[in-house]
C-alpha atoms as a printed R data frame, in Angstrom:
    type eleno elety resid chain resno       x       y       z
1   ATOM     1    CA   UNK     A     1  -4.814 -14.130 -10.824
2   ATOM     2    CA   UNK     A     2  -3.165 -10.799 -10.333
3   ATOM     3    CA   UNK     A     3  -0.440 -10.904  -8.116
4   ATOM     4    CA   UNK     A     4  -0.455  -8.266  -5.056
5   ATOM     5    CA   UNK     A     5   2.412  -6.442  -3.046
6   ATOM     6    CA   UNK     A     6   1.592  -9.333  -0.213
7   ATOM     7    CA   UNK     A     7   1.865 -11.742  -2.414
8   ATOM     8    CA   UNK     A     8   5.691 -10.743  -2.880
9   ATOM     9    CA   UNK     A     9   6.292  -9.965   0.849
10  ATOM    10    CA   UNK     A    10   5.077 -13.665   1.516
11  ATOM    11    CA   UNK     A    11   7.185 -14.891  -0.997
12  ATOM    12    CA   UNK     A    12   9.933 -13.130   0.486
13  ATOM    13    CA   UNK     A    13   9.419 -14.196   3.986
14  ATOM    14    CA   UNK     A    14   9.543 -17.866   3.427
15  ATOM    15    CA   UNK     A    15  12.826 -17.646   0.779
16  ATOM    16    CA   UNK     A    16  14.557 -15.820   3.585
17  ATOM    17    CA   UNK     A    17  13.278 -17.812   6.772
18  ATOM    18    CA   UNK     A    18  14.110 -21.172   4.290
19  ATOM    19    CA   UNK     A    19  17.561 -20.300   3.346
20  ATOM    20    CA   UNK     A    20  18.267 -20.044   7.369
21  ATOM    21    CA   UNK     A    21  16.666 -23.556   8.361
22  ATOM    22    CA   UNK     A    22  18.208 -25.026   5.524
23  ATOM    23    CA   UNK     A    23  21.554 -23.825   6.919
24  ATOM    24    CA   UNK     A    24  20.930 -24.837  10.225
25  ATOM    25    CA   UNK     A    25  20.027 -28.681   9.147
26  ATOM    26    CA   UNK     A    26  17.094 -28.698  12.184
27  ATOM    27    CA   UNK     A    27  13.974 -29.560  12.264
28  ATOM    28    CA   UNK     A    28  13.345 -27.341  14.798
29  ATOM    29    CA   UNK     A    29  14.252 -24.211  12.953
30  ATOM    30    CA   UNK     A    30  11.460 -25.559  10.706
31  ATOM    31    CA   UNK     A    31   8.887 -25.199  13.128
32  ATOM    32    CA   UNK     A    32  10.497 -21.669  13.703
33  ATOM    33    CA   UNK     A    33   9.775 -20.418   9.847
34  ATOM    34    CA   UNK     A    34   6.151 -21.781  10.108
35  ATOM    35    CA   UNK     A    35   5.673 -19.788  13.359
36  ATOM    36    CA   UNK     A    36   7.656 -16.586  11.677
37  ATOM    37    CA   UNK     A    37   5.686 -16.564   8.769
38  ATOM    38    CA   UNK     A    38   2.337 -16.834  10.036
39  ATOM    39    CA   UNK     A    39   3.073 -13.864  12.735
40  ATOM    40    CA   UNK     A    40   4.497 -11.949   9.869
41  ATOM    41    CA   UNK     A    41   1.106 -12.712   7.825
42  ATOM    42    CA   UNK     A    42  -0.872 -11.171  10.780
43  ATOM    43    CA   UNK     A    43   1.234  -8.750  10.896
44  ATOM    44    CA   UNK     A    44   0.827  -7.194   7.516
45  ATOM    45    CA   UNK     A    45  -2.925  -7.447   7.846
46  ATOM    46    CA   UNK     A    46  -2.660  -5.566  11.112
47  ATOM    47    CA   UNK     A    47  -0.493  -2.835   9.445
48  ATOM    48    CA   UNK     A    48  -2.543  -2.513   6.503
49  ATOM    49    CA   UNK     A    49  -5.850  -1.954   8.774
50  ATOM    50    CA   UNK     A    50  -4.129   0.555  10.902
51  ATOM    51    CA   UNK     A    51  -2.977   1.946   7.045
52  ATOM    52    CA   UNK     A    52  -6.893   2.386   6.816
53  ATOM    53    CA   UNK     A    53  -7.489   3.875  10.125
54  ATOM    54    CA   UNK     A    54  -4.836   6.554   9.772
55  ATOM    55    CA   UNK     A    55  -6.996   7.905   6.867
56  ATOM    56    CA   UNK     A    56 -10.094   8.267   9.013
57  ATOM    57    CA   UNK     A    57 -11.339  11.726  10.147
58  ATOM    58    CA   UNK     A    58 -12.706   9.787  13.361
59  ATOM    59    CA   UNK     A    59 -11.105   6.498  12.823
60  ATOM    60    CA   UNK     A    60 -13.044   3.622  14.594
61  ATOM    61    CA   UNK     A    61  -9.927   2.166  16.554
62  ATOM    62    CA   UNK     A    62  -8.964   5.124  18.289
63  ATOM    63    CA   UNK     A    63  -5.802   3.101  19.151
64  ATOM    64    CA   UNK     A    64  -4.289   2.183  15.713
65  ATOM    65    CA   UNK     A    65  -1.551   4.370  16.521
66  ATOM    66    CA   UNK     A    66  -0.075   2.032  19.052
67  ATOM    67    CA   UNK     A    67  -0.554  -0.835  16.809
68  ATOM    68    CA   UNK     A    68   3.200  -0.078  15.427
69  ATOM    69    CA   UNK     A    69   4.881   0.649  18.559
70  ATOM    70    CA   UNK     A    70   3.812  -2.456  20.446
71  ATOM    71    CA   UNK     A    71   4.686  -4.354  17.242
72  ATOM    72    CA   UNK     A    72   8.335  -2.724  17.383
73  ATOM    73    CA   UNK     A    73   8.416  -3.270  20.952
74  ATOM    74    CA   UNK     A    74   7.933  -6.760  21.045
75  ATOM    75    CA   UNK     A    75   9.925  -7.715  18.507
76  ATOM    76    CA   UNK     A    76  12.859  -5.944  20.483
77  ATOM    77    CA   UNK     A    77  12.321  -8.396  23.485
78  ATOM    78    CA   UNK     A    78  11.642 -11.243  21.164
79  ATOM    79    CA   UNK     A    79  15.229 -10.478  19.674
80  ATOM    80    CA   UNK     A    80  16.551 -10.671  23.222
81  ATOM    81    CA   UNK     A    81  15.091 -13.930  23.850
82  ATOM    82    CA   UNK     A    82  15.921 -15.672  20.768
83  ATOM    83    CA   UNK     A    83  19.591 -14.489  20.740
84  ATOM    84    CA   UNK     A    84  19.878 -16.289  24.951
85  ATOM    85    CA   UNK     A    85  18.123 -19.620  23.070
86  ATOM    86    CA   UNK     A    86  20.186 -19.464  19.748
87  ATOM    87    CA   UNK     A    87  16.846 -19.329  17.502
88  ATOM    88    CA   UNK     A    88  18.146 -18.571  13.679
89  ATOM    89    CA   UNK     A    89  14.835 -18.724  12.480
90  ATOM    90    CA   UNK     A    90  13.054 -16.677  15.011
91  ATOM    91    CA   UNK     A    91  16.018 -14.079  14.782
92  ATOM    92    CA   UNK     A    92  15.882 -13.491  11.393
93  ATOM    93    CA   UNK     A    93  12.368 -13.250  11.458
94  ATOM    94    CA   UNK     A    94  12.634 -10.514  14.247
95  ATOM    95    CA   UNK     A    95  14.768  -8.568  11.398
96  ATOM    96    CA   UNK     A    96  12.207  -9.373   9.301
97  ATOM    97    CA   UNK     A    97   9.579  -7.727  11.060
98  ATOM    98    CA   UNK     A    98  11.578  -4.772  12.668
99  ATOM    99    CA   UNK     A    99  12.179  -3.904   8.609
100 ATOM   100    CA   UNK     A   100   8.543  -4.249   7.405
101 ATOM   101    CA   UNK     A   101   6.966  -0.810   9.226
102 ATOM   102    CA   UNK     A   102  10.087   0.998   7.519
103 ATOM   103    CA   UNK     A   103   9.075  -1.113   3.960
104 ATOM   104    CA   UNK     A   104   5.497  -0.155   4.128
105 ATOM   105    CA   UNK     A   105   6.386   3.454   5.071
106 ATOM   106    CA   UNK     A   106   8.354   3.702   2.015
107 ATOM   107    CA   UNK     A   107   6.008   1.432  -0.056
108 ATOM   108    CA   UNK     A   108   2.852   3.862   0.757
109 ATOM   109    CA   UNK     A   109   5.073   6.851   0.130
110 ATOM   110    CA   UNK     A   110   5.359   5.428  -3.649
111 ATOM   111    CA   UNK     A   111   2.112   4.239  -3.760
112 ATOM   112    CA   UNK     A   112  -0.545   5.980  -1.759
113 ATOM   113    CA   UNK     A   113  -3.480   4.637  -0.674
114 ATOM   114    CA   UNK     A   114  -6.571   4.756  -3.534
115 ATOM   115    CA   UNK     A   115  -3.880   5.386  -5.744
C-alpha cells in the first residue's frame, strides 16, 4: 500500500485531536475528535474536488470558488461557539481546519496537480 498526502493529514488530525481529549480526561471531548475528524475528512475531499474544478476551462460546479470561503466562514462562527461552551476538542479542530486551505495552498504550490 502506498501511503498518500491524506493518509498523513488523517494521521495528523487524530494525534492532535487525541493529545487534547486525553488532556481533558472526558468522554465527551471523545465524541468531539470523532465528530472533528470526520468533518475534517469531508473536508479534504471537498477541497481536493474544488482543486479539480479550478483547473477546468468551464468547470462543472460553477460555484467551487465559494467552497473555501463558506468553509472559512463557518469555522469562524464554530470557533465562537465552542469557545462560549468550553469545547477543547472542537476548538482545536476549528484551528485545524482554518490551517488546512493555507496547507493545501502551499502543498499544491510544491506539488502541482498531474505532477
Amino acid at each position: 500500500m502506498r501511503l498518500r498526502t491524506w493518509h498523513f493529514e488523517h494521521a495528523f488530525v487524530l494525534v492532535v485531536l487525541s493529545v487534547v481529549a486525553l488532556y481533558s480526561r472526558s468522554l465527551v471531548e471523545w465524541l468531539g475528535v470523532i465528530a472533528v475528524y470526520f468533518s475534517f475528512a469531508h473536508a479534504a475531499i471537498a477541497d481536493r474536488m474544488a482543486e479539480r474544478q479550478a483547473l477546468q476551462l468551464r468547470p462543472e460546479v460553477e460555484c467551487y470558488r465559494w467552497s473555501t470561503r463558506y468553509f472559512v466562514g463557518k469555522e469562524v462562527v464554530w470557533v465562537a461557539y465552542f469557545v462560549a461552551h468550553r469545547s477543547y476538542s472542537a476548538l482545536v479542530g476549528c484551528a485545524l481546519f482554518l490551517a488546512y486551505p493555507v496547507w493545501r495552498k502551499f502543498w499544491r504550490s510544491v506539488h502541482p496537480i498531474g505532477s
